[in-house]
C-alpha positions in Angstrom: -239.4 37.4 -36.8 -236.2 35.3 -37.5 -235.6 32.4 -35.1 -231.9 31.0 -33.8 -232.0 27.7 -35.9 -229.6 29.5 -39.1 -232.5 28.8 -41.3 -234.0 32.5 -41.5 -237.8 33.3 -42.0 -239.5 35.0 -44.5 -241.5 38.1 -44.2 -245.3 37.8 -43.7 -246.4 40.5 -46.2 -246.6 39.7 -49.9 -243.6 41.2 -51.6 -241.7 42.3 -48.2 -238.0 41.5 -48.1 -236.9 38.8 -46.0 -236.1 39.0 -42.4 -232.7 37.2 -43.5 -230.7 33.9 -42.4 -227.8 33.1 -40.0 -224.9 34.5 -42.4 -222.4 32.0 -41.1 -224.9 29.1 -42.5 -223.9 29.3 -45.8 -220.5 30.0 -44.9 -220.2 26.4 -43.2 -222.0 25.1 -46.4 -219.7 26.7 -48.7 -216.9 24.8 -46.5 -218.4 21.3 -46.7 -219.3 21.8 -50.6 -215.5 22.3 -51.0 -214.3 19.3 -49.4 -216.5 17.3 -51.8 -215.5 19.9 -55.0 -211.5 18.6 -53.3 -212.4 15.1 -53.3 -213.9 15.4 -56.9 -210.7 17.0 -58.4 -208.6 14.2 -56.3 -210.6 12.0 -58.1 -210.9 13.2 -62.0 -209.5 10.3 -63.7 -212.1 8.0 -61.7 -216.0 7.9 -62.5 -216.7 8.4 -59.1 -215.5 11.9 -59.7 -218.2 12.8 -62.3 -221.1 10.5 -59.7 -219.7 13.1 -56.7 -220.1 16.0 -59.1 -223.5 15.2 -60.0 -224.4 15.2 -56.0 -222.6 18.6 -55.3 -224.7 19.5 -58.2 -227.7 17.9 -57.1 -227.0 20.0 -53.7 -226.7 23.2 -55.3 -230.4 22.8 -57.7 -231.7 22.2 -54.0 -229.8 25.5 -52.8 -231.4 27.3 -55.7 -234.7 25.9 -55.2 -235.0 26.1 -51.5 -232.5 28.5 -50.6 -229.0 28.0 -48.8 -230.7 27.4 -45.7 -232.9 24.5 -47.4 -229.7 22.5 -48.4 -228.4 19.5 -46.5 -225.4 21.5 -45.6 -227.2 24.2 -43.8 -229.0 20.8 -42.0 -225.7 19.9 -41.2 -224.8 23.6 -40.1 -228.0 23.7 -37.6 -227.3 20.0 -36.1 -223.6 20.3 -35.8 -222.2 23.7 -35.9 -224.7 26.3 -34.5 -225.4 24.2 -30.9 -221.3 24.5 -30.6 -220.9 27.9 -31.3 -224.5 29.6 -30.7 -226.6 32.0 -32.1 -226.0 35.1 -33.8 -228.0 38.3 -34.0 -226.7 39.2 -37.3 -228.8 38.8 -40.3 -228.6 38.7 -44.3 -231.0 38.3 -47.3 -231.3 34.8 -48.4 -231.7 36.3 -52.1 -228.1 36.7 -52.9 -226.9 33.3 -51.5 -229.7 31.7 -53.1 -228.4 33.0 -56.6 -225.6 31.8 -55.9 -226.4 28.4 -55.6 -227.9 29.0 -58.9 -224.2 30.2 -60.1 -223.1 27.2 -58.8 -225.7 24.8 -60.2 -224.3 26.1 -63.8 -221.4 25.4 -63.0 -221.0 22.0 -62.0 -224.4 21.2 -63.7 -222.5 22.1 -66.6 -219.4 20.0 -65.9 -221.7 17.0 -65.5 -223.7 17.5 -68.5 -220.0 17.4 -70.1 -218.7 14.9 -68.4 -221.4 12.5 -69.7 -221.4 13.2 -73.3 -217.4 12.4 -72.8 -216.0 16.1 -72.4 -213.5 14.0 -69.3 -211.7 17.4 -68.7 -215.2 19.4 -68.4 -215.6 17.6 -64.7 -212.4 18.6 -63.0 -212.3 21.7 -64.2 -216.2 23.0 -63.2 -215.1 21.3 -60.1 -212.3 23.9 -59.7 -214.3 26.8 -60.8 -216.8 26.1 -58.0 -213.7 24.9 -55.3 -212.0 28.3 -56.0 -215.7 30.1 -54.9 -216.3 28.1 -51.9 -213.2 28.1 -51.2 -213.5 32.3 -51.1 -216.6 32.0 -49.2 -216.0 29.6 -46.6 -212.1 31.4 -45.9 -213.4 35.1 -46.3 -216.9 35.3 -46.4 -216.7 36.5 -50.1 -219.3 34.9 -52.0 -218.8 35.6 -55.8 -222.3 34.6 -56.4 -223.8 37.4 -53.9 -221.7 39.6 -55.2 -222.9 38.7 -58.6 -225.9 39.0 -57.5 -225.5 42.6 -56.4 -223.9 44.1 -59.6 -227.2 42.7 -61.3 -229.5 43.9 -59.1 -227.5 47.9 -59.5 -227.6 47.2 -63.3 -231.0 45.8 -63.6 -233.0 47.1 -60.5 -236.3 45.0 -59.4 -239.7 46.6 -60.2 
């Protein structure tokens, strides 16, 4: 049974798909992570660029870990958003947003990891890798990471 809160509950029987999450959660979330991914790009000559892409990282390993509706934008989402605009009946499978956190947690985990060992360039541009998709899924509800996640699955079915 999936409740109203965006966050989306799980099936009860081992190995049964989800019952799916509020698709517009992860939409929001893809909004707010692009305003930081903005900010960090604004700010790419400053350290404080590399510190803010290390949180938006930081966000996404907690996406991939606890699924888009674990983050502290989907928090944000339930507290702020979802009492404005109400619930929705429609439903989608946490799996491919969840990969794409993942997606996203190479990328910018990537441009940190760069950034440190003195690669400067590395953090503004993993910053506009990952602005570019949020900025496709919070505008037009593509995610490049679901859809990423889809080719694989049609290449490589699960067992």
């Amino acid at each position: 049974m999936s409740d109203q809160s965006g966050r989306g509950d799980t099936a009860t029987e081992p190995g049964a798909a989800p019952l799916g999450i509020d698709p517009r959660g992860p939409r929001a979330g893809a909004g707010i992570t692009a305003l930081l991914l903005a900010v960090v790009i604004l700010l790419w000559t400053s350290p404080a660029a590399l510190v803010l892409l290390a949180v938006v990282a930081a966000s996404f390993l907690i996406g991939t870990l606890r699924g888009a509706q674990g983050t502290w934008q989907a928090w944000v989402y339930r507290v702020v958003v979802l009492p404005r605009i109400g619930p929705t009946a429609e439903r989608e499978d946490p799996r491919p947003p969840r990969f794409a956190q993942a997606v996203g947690l190479l990328v910018t985990g990537a441009g940190v990891v760069l950034g440190l060992v003195g690669v400067e360039a590395a953090v503004p541009a993993a910053a506009a890798l990952a602005l570019v998709a949020a900025v496709l899924n919070a505008a037009f509800g593509l995610c490049l990471g679901c859809e990423l996640y889809l080719l694989l699955r049609r290449v490589a079915p699960a067992r």
